[in-house]
mmCIF file of the N, C-alpha and C atoms, coordinates in Angstrom:
data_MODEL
# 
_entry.id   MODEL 
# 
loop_
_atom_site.group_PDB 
_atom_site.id 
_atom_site.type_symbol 
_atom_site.label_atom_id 
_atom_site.label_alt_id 
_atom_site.label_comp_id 
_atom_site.label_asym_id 
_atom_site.label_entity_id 
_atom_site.label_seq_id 
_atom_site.pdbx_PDB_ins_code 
_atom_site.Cartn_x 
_atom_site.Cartn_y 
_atom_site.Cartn_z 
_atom_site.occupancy 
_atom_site.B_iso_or_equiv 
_atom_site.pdbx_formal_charge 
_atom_site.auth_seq_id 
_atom_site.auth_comp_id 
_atom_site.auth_asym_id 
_atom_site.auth_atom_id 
_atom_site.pdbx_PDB_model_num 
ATOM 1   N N  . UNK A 1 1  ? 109.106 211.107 174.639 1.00 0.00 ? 1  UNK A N  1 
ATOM 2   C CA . UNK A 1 1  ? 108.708 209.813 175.123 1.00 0.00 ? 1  UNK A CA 1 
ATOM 3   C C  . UNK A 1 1  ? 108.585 208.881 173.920 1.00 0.00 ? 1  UNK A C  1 
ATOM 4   N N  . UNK A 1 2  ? 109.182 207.553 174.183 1.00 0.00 ? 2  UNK A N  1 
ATOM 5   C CA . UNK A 1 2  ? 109.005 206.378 173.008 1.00 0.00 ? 2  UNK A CA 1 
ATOM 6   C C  . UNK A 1 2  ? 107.835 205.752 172.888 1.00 0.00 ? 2  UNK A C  1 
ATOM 7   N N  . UNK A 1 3  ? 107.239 205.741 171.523 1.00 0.00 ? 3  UNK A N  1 
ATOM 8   C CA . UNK A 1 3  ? 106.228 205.158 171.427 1.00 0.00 ? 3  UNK A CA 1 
ATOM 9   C C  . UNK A 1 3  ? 105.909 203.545 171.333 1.00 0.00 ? 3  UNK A C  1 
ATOM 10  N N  . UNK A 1 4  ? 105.246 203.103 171.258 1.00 0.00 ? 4  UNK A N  1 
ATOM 11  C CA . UNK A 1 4  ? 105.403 201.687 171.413 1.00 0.00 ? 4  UNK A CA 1 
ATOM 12  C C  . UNK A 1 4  ? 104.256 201.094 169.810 1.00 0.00 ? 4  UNK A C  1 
ATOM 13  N N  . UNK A 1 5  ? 105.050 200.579 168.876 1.00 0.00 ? 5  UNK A N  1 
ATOM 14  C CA . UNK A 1 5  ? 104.319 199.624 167.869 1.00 0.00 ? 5  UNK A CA 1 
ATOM 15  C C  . UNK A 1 5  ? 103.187 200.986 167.126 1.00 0.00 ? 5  UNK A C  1 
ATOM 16  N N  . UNK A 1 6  ? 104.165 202.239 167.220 1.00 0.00 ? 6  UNK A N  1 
ATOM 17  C CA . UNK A 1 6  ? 103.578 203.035 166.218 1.00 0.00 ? 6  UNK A CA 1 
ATOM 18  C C  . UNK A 1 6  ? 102.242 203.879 166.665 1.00 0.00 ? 6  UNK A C  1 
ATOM 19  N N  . UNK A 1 7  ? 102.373 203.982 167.823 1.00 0.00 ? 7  UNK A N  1 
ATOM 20  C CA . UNK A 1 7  ? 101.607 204.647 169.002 1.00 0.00 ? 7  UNK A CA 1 
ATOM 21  C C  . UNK A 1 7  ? 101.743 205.925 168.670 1.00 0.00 ? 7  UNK A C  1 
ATOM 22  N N  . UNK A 1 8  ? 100.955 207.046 168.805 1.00 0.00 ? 8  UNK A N  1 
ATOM 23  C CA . UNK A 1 8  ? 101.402 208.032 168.390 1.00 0.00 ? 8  UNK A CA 1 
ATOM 24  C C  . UNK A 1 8  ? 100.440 209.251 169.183 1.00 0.00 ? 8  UNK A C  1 
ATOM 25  N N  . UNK A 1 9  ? 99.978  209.856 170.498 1.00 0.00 ? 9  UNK A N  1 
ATOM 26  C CA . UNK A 1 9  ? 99.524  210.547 171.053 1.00 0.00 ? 9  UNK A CA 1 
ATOM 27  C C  . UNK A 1 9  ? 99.748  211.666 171.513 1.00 0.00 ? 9  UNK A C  1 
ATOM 28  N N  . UNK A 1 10 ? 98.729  212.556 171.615 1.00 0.00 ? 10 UNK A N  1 
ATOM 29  C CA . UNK A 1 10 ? 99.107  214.348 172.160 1.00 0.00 ? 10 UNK A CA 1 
ATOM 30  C C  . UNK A 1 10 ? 98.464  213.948 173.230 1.00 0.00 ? 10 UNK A C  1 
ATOM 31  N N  . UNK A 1 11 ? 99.493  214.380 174.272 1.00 0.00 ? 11 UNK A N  1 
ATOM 32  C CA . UNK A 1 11 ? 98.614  214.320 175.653 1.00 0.00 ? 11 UNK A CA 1 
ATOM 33  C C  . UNK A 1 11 ? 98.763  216.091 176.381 1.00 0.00 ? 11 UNK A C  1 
ATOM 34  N N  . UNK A 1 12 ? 97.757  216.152 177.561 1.00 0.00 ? 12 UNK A N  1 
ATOM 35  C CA . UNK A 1 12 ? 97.509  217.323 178.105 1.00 0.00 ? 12 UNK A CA 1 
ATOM 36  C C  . UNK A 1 12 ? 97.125  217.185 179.015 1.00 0.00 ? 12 UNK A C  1 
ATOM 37  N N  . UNK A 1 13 ? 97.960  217.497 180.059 1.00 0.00 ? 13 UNK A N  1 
ATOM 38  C CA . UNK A 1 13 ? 97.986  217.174 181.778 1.00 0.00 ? 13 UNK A CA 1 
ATOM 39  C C  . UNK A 1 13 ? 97.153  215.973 181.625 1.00 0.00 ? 13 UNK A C  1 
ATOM 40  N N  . UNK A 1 14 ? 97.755  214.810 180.913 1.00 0.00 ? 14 UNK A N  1 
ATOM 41  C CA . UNK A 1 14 ? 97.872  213.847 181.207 1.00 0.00 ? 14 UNK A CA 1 
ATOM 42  C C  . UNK A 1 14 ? 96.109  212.838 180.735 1.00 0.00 ? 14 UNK A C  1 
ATOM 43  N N  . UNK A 1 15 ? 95.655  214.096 179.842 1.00 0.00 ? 15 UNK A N  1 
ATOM 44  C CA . UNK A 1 15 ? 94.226  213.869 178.943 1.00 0.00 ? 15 UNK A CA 1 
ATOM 45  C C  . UNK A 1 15 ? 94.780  213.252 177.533 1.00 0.00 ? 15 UNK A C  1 
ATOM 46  N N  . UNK A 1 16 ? 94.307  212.603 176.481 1.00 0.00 ? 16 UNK A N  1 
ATOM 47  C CA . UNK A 1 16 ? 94.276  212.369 175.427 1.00 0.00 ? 16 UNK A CA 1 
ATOM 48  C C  . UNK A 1 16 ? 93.565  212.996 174.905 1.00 0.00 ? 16 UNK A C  1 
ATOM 49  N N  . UNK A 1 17 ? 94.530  214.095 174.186 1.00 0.00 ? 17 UNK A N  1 
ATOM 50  C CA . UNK A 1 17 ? 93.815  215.297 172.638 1.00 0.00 ? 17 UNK A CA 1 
ATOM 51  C C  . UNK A 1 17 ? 93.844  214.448 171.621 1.00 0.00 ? 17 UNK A C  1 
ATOM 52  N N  . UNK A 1 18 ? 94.310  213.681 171.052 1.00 0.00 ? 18 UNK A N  1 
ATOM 53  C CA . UNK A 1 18 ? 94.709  213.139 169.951 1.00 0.00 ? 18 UNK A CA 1 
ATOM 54  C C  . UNK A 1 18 ? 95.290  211.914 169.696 1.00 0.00 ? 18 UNK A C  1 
ATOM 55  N N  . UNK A 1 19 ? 94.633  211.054 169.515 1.00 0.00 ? 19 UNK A N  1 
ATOM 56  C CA . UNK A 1 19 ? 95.176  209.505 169.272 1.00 0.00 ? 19 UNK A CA 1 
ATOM 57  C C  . UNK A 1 19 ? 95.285  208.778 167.639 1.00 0.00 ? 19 UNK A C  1 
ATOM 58  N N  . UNK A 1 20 ? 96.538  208.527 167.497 1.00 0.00 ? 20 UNK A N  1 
ATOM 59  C CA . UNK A 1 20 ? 96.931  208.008 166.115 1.00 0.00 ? 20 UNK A CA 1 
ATOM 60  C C  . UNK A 1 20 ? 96.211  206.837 165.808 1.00 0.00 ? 20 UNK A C  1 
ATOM 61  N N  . UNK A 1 21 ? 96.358  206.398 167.177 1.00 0.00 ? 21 UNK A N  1 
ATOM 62  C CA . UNK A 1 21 ? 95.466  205.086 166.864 1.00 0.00 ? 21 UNK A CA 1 
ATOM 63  C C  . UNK A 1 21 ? 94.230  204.163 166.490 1.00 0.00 ? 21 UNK A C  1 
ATOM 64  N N  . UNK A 1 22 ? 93.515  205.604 167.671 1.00 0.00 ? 22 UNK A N  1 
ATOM 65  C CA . UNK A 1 22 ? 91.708  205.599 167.173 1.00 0.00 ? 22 UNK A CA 1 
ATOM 66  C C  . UNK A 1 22 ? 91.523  206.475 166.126 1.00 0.00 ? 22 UNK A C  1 
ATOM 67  N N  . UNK A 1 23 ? 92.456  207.235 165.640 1.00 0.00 ? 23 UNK A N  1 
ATOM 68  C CA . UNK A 1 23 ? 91.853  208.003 164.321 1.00 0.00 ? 23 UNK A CA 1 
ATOM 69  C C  . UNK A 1 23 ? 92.548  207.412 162.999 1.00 0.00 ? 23 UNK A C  1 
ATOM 70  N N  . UNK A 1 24 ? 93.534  206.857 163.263 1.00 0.00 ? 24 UNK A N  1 
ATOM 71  C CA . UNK A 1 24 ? 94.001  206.053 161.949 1.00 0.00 ? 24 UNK A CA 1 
ATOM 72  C C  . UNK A 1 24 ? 95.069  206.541 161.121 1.00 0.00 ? 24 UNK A C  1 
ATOM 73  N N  . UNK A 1 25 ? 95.524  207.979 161.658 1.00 0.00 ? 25 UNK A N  1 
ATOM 74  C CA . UNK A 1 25 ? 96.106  209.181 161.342 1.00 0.00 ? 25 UNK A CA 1 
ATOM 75  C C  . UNK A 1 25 ? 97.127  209.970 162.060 1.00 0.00 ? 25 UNK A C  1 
ATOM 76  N N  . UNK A 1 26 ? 97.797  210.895 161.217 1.00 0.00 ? 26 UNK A N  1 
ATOM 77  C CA . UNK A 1 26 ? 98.040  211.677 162.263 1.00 0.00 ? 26 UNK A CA 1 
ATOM 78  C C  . UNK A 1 26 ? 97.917  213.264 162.041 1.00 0.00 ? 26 UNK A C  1 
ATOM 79  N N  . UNK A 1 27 ? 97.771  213.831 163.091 1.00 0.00 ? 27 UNK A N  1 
ATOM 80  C CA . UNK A 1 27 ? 96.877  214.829 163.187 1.00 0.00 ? 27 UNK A CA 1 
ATOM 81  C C  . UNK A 1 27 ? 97.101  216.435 162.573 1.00 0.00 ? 27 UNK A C  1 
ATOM 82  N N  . UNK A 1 28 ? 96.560  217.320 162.234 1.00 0.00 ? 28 UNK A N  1 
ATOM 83  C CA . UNK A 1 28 ? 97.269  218.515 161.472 1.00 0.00 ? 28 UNK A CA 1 
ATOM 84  C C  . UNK A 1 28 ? 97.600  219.449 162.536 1.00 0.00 ? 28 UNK A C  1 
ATOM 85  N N  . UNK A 1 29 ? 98.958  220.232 162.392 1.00 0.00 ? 29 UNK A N  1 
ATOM 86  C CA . UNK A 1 29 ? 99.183  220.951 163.442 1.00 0.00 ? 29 UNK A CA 1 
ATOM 87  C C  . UNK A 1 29 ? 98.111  221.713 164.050 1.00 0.00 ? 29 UNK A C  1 
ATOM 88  N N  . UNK A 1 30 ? 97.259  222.192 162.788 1.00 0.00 ? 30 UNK A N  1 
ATOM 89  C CA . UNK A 1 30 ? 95.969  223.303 163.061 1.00 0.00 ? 30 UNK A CA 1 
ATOM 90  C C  . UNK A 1 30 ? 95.030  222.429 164.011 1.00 0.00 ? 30 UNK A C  1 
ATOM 91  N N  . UNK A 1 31 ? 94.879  221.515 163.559 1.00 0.00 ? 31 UNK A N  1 
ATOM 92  C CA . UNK A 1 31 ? 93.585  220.581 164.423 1.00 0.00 ? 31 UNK A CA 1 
ATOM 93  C C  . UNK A 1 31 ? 94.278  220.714 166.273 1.00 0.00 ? 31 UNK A C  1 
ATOM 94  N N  . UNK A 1 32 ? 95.722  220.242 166.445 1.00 0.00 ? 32 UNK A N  1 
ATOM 95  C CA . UNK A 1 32 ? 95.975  220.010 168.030 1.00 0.00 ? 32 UNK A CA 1 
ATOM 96  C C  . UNK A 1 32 ? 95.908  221.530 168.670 1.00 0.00 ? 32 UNK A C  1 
ATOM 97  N N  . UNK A 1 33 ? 96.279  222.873 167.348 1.00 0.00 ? 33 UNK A N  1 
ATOM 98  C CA . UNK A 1 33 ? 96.827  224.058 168.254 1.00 0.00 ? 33 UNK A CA 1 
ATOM 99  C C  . UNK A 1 33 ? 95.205  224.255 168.157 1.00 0.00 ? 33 UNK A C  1 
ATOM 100 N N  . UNK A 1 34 ? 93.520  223.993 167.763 1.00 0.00 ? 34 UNK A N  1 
ATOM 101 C CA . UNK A 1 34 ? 92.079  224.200 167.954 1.00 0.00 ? 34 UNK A CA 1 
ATOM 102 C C  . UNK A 1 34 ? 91.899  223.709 169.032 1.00 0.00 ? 34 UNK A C  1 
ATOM 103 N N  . UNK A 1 35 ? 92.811  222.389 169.813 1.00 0.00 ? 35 UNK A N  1 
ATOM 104 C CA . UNK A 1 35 ? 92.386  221.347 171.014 1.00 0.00 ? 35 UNK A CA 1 
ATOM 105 C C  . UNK A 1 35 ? 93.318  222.031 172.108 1.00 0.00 ? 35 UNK A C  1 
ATOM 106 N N  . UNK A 1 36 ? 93.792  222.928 171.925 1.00 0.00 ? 36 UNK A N  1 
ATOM 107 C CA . UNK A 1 36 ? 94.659  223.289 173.334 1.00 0.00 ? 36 UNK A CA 1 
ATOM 108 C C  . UNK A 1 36 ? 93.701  224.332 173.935 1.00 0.00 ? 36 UNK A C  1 
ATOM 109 N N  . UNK A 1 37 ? 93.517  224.829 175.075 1.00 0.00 ? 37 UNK A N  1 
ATOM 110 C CA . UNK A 1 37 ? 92.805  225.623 175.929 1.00 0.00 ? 37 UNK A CA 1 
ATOM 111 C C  . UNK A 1 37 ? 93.319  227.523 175.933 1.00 0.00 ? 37 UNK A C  1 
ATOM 112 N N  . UNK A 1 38 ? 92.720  228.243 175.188 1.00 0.00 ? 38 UNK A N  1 
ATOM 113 C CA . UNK A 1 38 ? 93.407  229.704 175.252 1.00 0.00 ? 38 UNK A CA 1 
ATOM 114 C C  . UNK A 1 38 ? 94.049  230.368 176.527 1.00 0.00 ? 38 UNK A C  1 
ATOM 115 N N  . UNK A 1 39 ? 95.002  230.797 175.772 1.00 0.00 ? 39 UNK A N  1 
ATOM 116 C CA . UNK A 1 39 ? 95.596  231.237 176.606 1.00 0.00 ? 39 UNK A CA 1 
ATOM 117 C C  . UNK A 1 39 ? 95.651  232.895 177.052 1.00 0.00 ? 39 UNK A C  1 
ATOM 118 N N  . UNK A 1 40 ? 95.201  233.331 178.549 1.00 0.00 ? 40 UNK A N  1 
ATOM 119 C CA . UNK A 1 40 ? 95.236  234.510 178.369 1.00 0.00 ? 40 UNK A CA 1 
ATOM 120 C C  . UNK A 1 40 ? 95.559  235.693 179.558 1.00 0.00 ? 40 UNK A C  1 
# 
């Protein structure tokens, strides 16, 4: 999906894990694979 003016988000069923925008950043792989839900 295209971002718009440097937008940059992880989404999850349609939640915001991770926003470039409110954090100023972008995010470390380790930090999004801590925000995903185990799998089991």
């Amino acid at each position: 999906m295209r971002g718009k003016g440097g937008e940059f988000e992880v989404l999850l069923d349609g939640r915001v894990l991770f926003s470039k925008k409110a954090a100023g950043r972008f995010p470390d792989p380790e930090e999004i694979l801590a925000m995903l839900p185990a799998s089991g």
